[in-house]
N, C-alpha and C positions, 0 to 999 in steps of 0.2 A: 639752309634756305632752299627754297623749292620752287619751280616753275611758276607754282600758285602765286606765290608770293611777288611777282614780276606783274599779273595781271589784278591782283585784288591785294590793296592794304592790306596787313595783319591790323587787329582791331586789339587793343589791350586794354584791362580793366586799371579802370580810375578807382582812384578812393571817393568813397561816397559824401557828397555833402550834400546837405539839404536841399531842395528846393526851394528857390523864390517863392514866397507868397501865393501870387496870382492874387486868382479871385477868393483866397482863402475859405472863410464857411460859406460861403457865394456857390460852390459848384455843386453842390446838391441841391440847390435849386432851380440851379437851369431845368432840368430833365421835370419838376412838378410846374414850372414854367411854362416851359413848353407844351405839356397834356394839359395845361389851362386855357392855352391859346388855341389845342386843335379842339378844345371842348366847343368853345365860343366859335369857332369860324367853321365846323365842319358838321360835328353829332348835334348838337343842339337846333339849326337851322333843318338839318334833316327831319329832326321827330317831329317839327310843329309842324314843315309841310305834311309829314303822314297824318297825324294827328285833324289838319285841316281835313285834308281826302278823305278820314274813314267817316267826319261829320257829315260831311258832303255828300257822303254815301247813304248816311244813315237819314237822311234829309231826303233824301230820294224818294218820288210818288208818281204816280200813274200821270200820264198825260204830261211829264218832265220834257221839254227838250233838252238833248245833250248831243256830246261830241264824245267817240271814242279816240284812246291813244294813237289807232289806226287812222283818225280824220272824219271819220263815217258821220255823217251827221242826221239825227233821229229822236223818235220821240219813243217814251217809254210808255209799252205799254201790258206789262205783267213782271213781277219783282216776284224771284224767290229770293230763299236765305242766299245762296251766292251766286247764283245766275239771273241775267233781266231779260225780258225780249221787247227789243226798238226794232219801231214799226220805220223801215229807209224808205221806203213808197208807196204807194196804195199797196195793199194787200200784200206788200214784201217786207218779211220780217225774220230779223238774225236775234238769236239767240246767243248770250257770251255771258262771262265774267263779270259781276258787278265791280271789280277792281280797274275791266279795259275801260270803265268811264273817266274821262281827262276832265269833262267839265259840264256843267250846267249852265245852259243859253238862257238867257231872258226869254220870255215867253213871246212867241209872234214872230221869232227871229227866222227858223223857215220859212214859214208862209212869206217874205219880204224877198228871201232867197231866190 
């Protein structure tokens, strides 16, 4: 016996018996279970909002009011393939990303602003 032995149990092998049950052919379905449940609550709600945005994008025309992700709120007035330029006030006009578009205003909604 040894000092160890005074602070930590010695641990001795048992004979092996079986396992209880459980959830018997049950546990290999938790884990396809579960990637069914993060399918439905997490990937799937994702792609349909992208899916919605790229329509949105592709929907996009000259004289569009929109709102970028930054807040900026303007009217479109030149669309390349990935860059737009919104005109933000008389004769003041930013150039970005056709992706920084958050959204498309009803039409008249400046002018009310």
């Amino acid at each position: 016996m040894n000092l160890l032995d005074l602070v930590i149990a010695p641990a001795y092998a048992q004979a092996t018996t079986p396992a209880p049950g459980g959830f018997g052919g049950m546990s290999f379905l938790l884990p396809i279970l579960f990637i069914g449940v993060l399918y439905f609550m997490m990937i799937r709600p994702q792609a349909k909002r992208a899916k919605e945005h790229r329509a949105m994008l592709d929907k996009l025309g000259n004289g569009d009011e929109v709102i970028t992700n930054g807040g900026i709120a303007g009217v479109v007035r030149d669309i390349g393939d990935s860059f737009i330029t919104v005109e933000i006030a008389d004769n003041v006009r930013i150039r970005m990303q056709k992706g920084a578009i958050a959204n498309v205003l009803p039409k008249g909604t400046l002018k009310s602003a």
